[in-house]
C-alpha positions as CSV (number, residue, x, y, z in Angstrom):
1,X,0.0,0.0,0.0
2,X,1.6,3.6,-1.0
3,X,1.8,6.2,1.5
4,X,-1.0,7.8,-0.2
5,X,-3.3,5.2,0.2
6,X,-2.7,4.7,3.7
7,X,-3.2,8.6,4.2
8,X,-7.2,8.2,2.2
9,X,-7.7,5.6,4.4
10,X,-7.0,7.6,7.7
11,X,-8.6,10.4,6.3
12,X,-11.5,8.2,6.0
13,X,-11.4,6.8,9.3
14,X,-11.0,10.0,10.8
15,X,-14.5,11.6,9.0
16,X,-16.4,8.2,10.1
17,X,-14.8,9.0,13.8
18,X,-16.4,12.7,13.2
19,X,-19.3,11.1,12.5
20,X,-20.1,8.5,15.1
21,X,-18.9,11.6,17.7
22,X,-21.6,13.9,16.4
23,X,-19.2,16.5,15.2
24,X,-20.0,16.2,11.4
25,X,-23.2,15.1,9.1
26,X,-21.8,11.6,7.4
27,X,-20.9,12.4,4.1
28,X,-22.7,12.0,0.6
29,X,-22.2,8.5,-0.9
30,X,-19.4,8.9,-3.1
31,X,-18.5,12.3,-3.9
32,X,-16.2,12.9,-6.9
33,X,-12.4,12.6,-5.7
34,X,-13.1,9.8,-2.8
35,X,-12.0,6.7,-2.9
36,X,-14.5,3.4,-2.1
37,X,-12.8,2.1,1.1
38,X,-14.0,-1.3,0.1
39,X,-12.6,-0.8,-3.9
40,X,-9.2,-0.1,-2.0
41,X,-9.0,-3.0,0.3
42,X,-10.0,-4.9,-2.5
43,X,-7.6,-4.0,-4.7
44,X,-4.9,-4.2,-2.3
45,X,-5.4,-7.4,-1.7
46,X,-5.4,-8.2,-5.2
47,X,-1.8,-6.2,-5.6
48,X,-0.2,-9.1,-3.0
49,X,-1.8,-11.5,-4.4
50,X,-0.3,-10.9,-8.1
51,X,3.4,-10.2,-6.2
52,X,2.8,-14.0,-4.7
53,X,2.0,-14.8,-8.0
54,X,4.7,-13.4,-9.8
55,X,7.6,-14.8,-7.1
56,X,5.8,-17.8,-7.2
57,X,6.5,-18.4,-10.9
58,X,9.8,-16.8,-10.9
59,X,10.5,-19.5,-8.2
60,X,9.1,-22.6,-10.2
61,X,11.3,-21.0,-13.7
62,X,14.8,-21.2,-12.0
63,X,14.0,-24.5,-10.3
64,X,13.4,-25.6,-13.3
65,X,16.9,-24.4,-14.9
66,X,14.9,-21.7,-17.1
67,X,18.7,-19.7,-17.9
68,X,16.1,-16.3,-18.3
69,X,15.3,-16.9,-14.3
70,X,17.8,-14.9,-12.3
71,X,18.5,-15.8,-9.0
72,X,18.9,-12.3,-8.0
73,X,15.4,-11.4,-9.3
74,X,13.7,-14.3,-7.8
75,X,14.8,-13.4,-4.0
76,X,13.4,-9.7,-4.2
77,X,10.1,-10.7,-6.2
78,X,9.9,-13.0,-3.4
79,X,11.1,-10.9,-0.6
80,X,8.5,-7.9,-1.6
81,X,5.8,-10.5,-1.9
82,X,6.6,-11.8,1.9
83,X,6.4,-8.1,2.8
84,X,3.8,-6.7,1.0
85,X,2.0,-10.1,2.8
86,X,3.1,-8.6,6.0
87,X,2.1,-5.1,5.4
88,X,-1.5,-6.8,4.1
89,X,-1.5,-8.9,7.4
90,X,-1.1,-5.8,10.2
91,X,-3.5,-4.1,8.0
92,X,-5.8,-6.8,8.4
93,X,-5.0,-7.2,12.5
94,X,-5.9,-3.3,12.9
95,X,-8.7,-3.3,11.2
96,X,-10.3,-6.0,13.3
97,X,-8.8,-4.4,16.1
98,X,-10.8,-1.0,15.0
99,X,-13.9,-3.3,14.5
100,X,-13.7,-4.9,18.2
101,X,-13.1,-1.4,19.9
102,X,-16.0,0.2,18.0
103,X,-17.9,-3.2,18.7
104,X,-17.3,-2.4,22.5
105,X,-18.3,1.0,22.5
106,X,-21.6,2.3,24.8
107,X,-24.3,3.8,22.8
């Protein structure tokens, strides 16, 4: 996730915070220039799963003597996979962590 995704996603957590606190009316339903939060989760997920992809085939060339398969190129496409997997995974754990806290909340 760039850091400008990560910053529309805050920015969208913070107006839904406004929200539930009162402090703002909720927002139209897509308004030109936002992004669908579910459209970018969606996507990002999507984005590691093509980089497993990729290092995964990368992998199965040079195992299987391809000469275009470099070695090299095989352990970053499968480092940035096991990171971007990572990145995806504390995503994931603060999300639910968000959902359980806002779960717990008084009304």
């Amino acid at each position: 996730m760039s850091g400008t995704e990560i910053n529309q996603v805050l920015a969208q957590m913070r107006a839904m915070a406004a929200v539930a606190d009162g402090n703002n009316k909720p927002p139209a339903a897509a308004q030109p220039g936002q992004v669908d939060f579910g459209k970018l989760l969606a996507d990002s997920i999507n984005q590691v799963n093509e980089a497993q992809k990729h290092a995964g085939n990368l992998a199965t060339s040079f195992e299987q003597g391809n000469t275009q398969a470099d070695l090299g190129q095989v352990m970053i496409a499968l480092q940035k996979a096991s990171l971007s997997f990572e990145a995806m995974t504390q995503v994931r754990n603060k999300l639910v962590s968000a959902y359980q806290e806002i779960m717990n909340m008084q009304i």
